[in-house]
C-alpha positions in Angstrom: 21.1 10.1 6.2 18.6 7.2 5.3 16.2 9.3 3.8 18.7 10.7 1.6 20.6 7.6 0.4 17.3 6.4 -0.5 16.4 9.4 -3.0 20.1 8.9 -3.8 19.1 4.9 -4.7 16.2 6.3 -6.4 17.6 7.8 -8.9 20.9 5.6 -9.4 18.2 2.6 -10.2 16.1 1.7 -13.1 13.0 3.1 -12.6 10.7 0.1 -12.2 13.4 -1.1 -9.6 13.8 2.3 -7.8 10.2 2.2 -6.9 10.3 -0.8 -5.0 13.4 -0.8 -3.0 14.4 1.0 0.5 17.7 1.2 2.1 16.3 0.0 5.6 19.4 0.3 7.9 23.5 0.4 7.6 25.2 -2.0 10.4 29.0 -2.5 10.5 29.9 -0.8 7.0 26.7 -3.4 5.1 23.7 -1.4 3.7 20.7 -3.3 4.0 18.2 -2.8 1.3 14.5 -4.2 0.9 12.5 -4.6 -1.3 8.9 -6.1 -1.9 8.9 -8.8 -3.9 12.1 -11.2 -5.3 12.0 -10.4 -8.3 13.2 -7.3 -7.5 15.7 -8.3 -5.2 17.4 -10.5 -7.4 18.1 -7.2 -10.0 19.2 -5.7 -6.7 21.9 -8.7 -5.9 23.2 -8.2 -9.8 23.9 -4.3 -9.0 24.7 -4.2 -5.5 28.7 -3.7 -6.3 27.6 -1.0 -8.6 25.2 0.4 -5.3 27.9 0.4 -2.9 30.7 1.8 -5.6 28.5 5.1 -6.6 26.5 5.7 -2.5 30.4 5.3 -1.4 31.4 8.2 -4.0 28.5 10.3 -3.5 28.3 10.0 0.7 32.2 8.8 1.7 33.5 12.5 2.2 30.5 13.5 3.2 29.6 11.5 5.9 32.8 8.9 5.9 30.6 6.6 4.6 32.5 3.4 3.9 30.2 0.2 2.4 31.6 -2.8 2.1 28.9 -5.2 2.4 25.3 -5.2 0.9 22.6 -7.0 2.0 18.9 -7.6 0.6 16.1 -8.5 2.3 12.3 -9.1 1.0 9.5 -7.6 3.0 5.9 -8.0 1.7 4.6 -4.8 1.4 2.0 -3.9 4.4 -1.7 -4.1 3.2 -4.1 -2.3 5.9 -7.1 -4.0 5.3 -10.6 -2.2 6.2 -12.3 -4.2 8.8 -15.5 -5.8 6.9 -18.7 -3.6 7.1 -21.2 -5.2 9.4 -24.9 -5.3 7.5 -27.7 -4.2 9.6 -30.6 -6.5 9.1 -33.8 -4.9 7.9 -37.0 -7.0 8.9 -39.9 -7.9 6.6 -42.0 -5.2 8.9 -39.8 -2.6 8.7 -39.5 -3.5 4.5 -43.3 -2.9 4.4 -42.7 0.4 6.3 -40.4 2.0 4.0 -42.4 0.5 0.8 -45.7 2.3 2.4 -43.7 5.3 3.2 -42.3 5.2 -0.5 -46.2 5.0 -1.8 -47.2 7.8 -0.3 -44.2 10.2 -0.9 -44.8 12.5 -3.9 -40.9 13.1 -4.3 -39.5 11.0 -7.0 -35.7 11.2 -5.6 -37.0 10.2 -1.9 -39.3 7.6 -3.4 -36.8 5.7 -5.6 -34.5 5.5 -2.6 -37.1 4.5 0.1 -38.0 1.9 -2.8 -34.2 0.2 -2.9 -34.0 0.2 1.3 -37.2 -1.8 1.3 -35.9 -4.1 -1.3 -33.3 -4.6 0.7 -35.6 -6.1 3.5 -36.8 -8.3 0.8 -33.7 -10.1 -0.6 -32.1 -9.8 3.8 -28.6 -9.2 2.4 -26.5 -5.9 1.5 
């Protein structure tokens, strides 16, 4: 039922606001929305008769639904972050390695990137 009062939410809001609100749960005849940021919650606050008036039209028969309440709640939007790429250290030996093995390569392609590993030894960072 969720998953349809929210495509039903969808397209009763403006589109800017439709994209960043969710109805979350409905407890004791109260919808609770959320949103991601207040700005957006506030527009939610002005409309939330208007919410309740047309989900009650469209769902009442239906499913006896029977809002009387509306509730909005702000919840931050979950960010997965990527965990931070560990750099292998390339000593000044092995840097001397790969510039040698670039000399004596004939292969341009193979060269230039035997070349840009070896720097890397240089600078010990990236």
């Amino acid at each position: 039922m969720l998953e349809r009062l929210n495509f039903s939410l969808r397209s009763l809001l403006p589109a800017p606001l439709g994209e960043h609100c969710w109805a979350a749960a409905i407890r004791d005849q109260e919808l609770i929305l959320v949103t991601d940021a207040s700005t957006w919650a506030s527009q939610l606050r002005y409309l939330q008769r208007e919410i309740i008036k047309q989900l009650n039209a469209e769902y009442g028969a239906e499913y006896g639904l029977a809002l009387k309440k509306c509730r909005v709640r702000i919840d931050a939007p979950r960010v997965v972050r990527e965990p931070a790429r560990r750099r292998l250290a390339l000593s000044p030996e092995s840097a001397r390695t790969l510039q040698r093995a670039a000399e004596a390569t004939t292969d341009p392609e193979l060269r230039a990137a035997l070349q840009k590993l070896a720097r890397r030894g240089d600078r010990g960072d990236e």
